[in-house]
C-alpha positions as MATLAB code, in Angstrom:
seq = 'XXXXXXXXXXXXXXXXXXXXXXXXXXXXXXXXXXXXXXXXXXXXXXXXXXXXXXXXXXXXXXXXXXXXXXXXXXXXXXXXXXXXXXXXXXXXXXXXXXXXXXXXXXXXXXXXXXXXXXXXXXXXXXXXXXXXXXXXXXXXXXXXXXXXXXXXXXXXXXXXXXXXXXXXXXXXXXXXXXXXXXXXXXXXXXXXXXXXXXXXXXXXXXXXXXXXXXXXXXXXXXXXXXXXXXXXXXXXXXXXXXXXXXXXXXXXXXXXXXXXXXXXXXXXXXXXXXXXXXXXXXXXXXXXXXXXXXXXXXXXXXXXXXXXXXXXXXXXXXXXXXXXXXXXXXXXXXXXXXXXXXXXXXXXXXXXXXXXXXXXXXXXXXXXXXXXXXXXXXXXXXXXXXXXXXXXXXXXXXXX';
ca = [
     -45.404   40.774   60.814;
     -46.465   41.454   57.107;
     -44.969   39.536   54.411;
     -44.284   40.847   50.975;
     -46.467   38.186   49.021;
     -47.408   39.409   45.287;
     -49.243   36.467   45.069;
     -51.432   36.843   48.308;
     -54.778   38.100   48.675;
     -54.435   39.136   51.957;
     -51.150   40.882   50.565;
     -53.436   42.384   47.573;
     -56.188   43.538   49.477;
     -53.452   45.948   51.605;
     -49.649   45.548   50.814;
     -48.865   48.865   52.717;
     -47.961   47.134   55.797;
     -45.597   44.520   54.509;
     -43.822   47.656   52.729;
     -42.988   48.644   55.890;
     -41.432   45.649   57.437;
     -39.464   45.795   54.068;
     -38.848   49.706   54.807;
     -37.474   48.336   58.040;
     -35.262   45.796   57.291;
     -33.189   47.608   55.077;
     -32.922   49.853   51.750;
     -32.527   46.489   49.287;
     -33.737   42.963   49.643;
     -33.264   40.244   47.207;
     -36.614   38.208   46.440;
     -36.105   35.109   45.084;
     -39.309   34.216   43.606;
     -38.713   36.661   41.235;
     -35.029   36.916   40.946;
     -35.252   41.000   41.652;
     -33.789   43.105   43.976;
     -36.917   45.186   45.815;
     -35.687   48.595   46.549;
     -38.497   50.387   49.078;
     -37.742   53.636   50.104;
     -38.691   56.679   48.567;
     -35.384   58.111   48.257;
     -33.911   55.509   46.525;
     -36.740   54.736   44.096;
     -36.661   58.546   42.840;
     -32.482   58.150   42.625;
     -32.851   55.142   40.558;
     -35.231   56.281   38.440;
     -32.645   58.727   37.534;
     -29.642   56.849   37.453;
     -28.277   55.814   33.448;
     -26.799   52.662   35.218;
     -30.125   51.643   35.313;
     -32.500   50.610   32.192;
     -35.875   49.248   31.096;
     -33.966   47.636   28.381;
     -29.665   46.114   28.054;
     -30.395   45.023   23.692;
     -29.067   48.479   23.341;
     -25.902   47.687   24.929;
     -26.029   43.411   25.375;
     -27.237   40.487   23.682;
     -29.309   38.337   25.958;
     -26.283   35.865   26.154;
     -24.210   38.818   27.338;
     -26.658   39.758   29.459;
     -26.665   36.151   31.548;
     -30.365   36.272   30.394;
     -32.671   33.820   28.443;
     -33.984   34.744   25.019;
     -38.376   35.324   24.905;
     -39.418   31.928   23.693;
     -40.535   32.597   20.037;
     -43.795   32.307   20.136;
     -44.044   35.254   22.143;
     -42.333   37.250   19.543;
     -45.671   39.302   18.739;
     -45.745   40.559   21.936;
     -41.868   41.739   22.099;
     -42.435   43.396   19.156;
     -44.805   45.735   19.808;
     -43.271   46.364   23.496;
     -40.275   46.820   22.382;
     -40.643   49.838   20.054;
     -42.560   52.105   22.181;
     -41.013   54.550   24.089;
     -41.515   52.963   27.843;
     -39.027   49.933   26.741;
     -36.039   52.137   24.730;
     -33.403   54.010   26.139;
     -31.249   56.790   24.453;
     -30.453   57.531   21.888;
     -34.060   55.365   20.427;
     -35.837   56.507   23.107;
     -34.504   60.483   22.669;
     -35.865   60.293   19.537;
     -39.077   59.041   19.735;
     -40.107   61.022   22.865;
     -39.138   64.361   20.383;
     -41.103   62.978   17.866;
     -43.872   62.203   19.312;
     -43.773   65.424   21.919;
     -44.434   67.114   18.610;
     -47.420   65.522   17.969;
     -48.748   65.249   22.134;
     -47.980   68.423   22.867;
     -49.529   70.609   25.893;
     -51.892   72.711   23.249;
     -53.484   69.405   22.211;
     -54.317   67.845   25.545;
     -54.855   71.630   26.836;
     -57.771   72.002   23.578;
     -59.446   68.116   25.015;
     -60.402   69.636   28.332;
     -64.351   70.589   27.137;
     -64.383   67.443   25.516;
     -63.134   65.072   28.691;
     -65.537   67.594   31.287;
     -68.626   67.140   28.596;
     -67.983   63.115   28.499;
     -67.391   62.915   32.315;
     -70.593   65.154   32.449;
     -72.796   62.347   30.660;
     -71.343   59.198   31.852;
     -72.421   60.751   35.580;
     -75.683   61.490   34.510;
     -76.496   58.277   33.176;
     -75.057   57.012   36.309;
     -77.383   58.709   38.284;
     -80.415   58.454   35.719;
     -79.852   54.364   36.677;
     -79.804   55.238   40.640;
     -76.128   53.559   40.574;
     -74.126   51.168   39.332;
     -70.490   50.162   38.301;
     -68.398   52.865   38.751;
     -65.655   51.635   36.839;
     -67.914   49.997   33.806;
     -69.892   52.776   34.079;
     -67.628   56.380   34.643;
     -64.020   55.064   35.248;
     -63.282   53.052   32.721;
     -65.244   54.609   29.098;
     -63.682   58.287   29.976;
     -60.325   57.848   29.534;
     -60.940   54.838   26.771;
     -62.597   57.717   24.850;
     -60.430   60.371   25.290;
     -57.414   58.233   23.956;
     -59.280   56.868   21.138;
     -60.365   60.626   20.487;
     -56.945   61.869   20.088;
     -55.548   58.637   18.133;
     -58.384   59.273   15.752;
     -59.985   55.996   16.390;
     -63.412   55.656   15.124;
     -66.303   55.259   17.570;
     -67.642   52.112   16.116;
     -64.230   50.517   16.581;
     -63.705   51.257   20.056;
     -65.087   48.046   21.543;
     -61.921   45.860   21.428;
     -59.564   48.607   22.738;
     -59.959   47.780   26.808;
     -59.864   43.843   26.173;
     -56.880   44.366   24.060;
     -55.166   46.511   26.948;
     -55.898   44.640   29.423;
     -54.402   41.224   28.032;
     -51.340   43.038   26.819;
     -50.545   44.663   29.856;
     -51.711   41.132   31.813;
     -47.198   40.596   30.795;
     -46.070   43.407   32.978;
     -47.140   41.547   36.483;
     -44.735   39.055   37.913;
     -44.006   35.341   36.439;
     -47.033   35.718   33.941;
     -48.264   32.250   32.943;
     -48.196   30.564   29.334;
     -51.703   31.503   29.424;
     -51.360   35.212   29.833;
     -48.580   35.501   27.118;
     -50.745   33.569   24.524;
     -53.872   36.447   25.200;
     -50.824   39.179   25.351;
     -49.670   37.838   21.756;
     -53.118   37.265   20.657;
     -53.842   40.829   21.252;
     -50.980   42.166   19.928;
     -51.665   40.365   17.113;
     -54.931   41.980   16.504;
     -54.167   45.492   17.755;
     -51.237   45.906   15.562;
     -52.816   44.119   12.305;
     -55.961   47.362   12.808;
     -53.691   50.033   13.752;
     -51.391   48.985   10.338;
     -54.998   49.501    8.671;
     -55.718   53.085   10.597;
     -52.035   54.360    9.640;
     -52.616   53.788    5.887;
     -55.951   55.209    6.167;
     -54.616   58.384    7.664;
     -52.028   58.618    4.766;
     -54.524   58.787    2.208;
     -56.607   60.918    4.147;
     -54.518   63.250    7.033;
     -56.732   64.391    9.778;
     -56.273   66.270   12.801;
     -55.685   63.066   14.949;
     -52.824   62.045   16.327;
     -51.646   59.457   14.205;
     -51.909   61.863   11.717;
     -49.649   63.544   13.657;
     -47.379   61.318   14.419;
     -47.012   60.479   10.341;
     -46.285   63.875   10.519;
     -43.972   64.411   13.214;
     -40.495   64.693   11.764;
     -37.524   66.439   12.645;
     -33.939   66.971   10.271;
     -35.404   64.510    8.179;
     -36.079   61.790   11.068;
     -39.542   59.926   11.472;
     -41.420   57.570   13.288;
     -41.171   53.931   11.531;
     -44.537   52.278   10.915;
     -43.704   49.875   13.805;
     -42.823   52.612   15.867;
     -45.972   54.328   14.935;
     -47.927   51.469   16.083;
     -46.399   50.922   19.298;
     -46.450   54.420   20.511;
     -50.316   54.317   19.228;
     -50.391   51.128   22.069;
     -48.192   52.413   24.675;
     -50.648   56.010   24.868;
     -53.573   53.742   24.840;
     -52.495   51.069   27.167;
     -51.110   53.976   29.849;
     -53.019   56.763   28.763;
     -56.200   54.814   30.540;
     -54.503   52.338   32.604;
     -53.580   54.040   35.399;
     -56.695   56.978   34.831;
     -59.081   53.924   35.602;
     -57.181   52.083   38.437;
     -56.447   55.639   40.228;
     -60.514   56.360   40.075;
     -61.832   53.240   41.442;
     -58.737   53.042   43.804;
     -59.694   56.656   44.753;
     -63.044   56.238   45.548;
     -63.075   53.504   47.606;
     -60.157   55.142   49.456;
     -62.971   57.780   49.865;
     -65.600   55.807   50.868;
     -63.277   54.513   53.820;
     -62.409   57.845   55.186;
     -65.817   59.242   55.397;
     -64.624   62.615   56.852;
     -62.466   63.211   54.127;
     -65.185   62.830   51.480;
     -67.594   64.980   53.440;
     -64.620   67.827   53.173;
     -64.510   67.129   49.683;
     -67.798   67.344   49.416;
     -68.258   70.640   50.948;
     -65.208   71.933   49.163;
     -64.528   71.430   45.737;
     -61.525   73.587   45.581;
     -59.352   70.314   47.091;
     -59.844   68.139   43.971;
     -56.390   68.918   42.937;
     -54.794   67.978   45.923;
     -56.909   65.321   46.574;
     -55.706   63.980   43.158;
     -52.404   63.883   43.961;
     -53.442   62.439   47.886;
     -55.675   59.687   46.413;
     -52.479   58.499   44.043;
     -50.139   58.924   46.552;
     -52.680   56.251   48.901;
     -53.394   54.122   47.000;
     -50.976   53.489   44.025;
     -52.568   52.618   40.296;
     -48.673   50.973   39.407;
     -46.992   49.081   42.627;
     -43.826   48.251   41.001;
     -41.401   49.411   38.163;
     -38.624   47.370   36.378;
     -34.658   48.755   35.312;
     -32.443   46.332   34.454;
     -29.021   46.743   35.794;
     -26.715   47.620   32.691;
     -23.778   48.601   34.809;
     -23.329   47.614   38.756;
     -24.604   49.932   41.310;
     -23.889   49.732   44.705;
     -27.070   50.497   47.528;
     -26.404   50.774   51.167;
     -23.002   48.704   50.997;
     -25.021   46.377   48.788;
     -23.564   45.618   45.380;
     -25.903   45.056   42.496;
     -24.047   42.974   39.506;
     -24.231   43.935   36.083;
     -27.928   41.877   34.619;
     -29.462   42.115   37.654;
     -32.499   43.223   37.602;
     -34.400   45.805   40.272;
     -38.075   46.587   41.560;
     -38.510   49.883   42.431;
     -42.160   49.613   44.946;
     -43.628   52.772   43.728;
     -46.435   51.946   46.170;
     -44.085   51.656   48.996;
     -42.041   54.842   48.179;
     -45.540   56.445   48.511;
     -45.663   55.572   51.802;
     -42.689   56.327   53.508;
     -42.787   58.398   56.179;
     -39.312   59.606   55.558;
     -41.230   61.853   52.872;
     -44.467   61.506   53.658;
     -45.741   62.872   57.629;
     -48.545   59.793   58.862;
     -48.309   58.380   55.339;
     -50.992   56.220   56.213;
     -53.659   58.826   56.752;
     -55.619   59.800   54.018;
     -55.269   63.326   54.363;
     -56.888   65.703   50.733;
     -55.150   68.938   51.714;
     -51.853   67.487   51.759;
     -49.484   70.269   50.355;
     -46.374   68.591   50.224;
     -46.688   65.519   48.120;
     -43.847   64.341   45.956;
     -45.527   61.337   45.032;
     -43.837   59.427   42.120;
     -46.753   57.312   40.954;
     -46.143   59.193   37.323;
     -42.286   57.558   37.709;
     -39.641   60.725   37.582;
     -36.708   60.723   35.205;
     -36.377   60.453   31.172;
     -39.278   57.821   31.580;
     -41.497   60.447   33.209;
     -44.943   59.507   31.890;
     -45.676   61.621   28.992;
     -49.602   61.675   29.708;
     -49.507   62.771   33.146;
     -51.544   66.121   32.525;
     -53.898   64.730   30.639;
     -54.487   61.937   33.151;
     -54.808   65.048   35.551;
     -57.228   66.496   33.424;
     -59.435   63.014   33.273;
     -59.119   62.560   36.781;
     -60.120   66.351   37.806;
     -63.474   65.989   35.050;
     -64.902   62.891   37.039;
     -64.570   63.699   40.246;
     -65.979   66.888   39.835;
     -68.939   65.459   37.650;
     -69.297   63.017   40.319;
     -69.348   65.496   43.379;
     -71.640   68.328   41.671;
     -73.769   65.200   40.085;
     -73.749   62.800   42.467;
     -73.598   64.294   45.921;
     -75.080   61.400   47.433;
     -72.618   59.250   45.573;
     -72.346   55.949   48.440;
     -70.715   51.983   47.834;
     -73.067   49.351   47.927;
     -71.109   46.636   47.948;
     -67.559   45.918   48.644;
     -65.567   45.443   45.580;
     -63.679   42.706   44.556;
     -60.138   43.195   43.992;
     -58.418   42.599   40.519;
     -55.722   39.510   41.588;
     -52.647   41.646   39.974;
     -49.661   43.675   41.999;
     -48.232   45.426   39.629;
     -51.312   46.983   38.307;
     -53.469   47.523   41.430;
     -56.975   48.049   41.232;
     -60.262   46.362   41.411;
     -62.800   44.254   39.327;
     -65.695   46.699   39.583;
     -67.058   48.660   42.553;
     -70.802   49.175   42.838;
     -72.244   52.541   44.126;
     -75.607   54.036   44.677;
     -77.082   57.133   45.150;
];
């Protein structure tokens, strides 16, 4: 029998089975090692989501003391700072009013008027992948097209683009399980840095108002309310940081979820009308984000189990994926599924803002990839990223 085991590579390499045995056993487990409660089924996840018992934050409501909970240690103040003020870590009424605020400045029109610009990138980045008869598909395609686009919209010169991923990546190295002292001191580094350039950007835009989006969101105002600077900045973050996250993990993920079921790639292949559904398949398989946090603000009660008030839950997105309660042979790969409620976007008032454009990303490679790359093949088997939360993998090598 499976064991859930974030820390396990066998675990890593395919959790799906270990969801199961926790789909068995019952609708919510405690896990010690963490001090959650893991909540698997599908049904459940997509209730919670929606429930206002439930919250990514309590400092709304509770101090940590009231909360039974333990202060951040200072030193990772930085860090808290900059999560804290973007929209993914607020509840209402903050988080009301920054969504509305910065809706006005992300709105459908804008990432609607990016869709040359992402198919024209995703265009080149194949080509050079198959002027070099291969390579990294995630250096390569995965990872510089949505890096890009985000930067695009922010306004982001080109020239300072280079620090963006590393800066991600150690800032969202916090949101996996019991991260280490090491971790939170390249989190607070980075926040450190990104904030200190995007305070620079801000007062550069203004000076000088473009048509970027932190131009817009200086803008964005409404009866008299704005954005504050440290708002500014962490929504700037939290679009970066998700707005290429989960674009990157679902296209490697994808892939080699494609290069395993060889019969669904040669559909594909001979049928490029499925790349919408096999968007939503390849997300559904193999989930970018495993797990998502609420902290439990006022007790709930699941399947006769009682929750207390500071608890704290982990909704298994990747598990609610999979369960065949929702989902008919959840483990088959199958690209013309119809039917696919997948909630790998999350559902509710935290519903992720940049889900069309990551649609739009996703849709521009693999079609660049298919018409360019026909012959598109793995050469080596990839090495898996040692995260759960974030799933994906270090790099995975291709050739044509």
């Amino acid at each position: 029998m499976a064991a859930f085991d974030p820390w396990d590579p066998d675990f890593l390499a395919d959790p799906y089975p270990a969801y199961a045995e926790l789909r068995a056993r019952g609708r919510v487990q405690y896990f010690e090692p963490t001090n959650q409660w893991l909540v698997p089924h599908h049904a459940d996840v997509s209730a919670l989501l929606r429930d206002r018992r439930l919250g990514r934050t309590y400092q709304h409501r509770f101090t940590h003391e009231d909360f039974g909970r333990t202060a951040p240690p200072p030193e990772h103040e930085p860090f808290h700072t900059l999560n804290d003020h973007g929209m993914l870590d607020l509840e209402p009424p903050d988080h009301t009013r920054i969504r509305r605020l910065v809706s006005k400045a992300f709105t459908p029109r804008t990432v609607e008027r990016l869709k040359p610009y992402v198919a024209k990138l995703a265009g080149e980045l194949v080509d050079g992948l198959v002027e070099a008869g291969g390579g990294d598909l995630l250096k390569d395609v995965a990872e510089p097209l949505p890096v890009a686009v985000i930067a695009e919209m922010l306004g982001i010169p080109e020239a300072d683009r280079a620090p963006l991923r590393p800066w991600s990546a150690d800032i969202c190295g916090m949101y996996e399980l019991n991260p280490s002292e090491e971790t939170a001191a390249r989190a607070v580094r980075a926040s450190v840095e990104f904030s200190e350039y995007l305070l620079e950007l801000i007062a550069e835009r203004r000076a000088e108002p473009g048509d970027d989006l932190i131009s817009g969101l200086i803008e964005a105002h409404d009866e008299g309310d704005r954005l504050t600077e440290q708002e500014m900045i962490s929504t700037a973050v939290l679009l970066l940081n998700a707005g290429h996250e989960a674009t990157v993990n679902a296209t490697v993920n994808g892939w080699y979820a494609l290069f395993r079921n060889p019969a669904q790639l040669a559909a594909l292949r001979a049928d490029h009308s499925l790349v919408p559904t096999a968007i939503e398949e390849l997300m559904r398989y193999d989930t970018p984000l495993q797990l998502f946090e609420r902290w439990v603000l006022d007790e709930v009660e699941i399947d006769g189990t009682t929750i207390p008030r500071g608890a704290e839950i982990a909704m298994l997105f990747g598990s609610a994926n999979h369960d065949p309660a929702v989902f008919r042979d959840p483990g088959h790969l199958d690209l013309t599924r119809g039917d696919n409620p997948h909630i790998s976007f999350s559902a509710g008032i935290h519903y992720c803002i940049g889900a069309p454009l990551a649609r739009i990303e996703l849709a521009a490679s693999m079609a660049a990839l298919l018409e360019r790359a026909p012959t598109l093949s793995l050469a080596a088997e990839p090495e898996r990223k040692p995260n759960f939360v974030i799933r994906g993998l270090e790099g995975l090598r291709v050739a044509l």
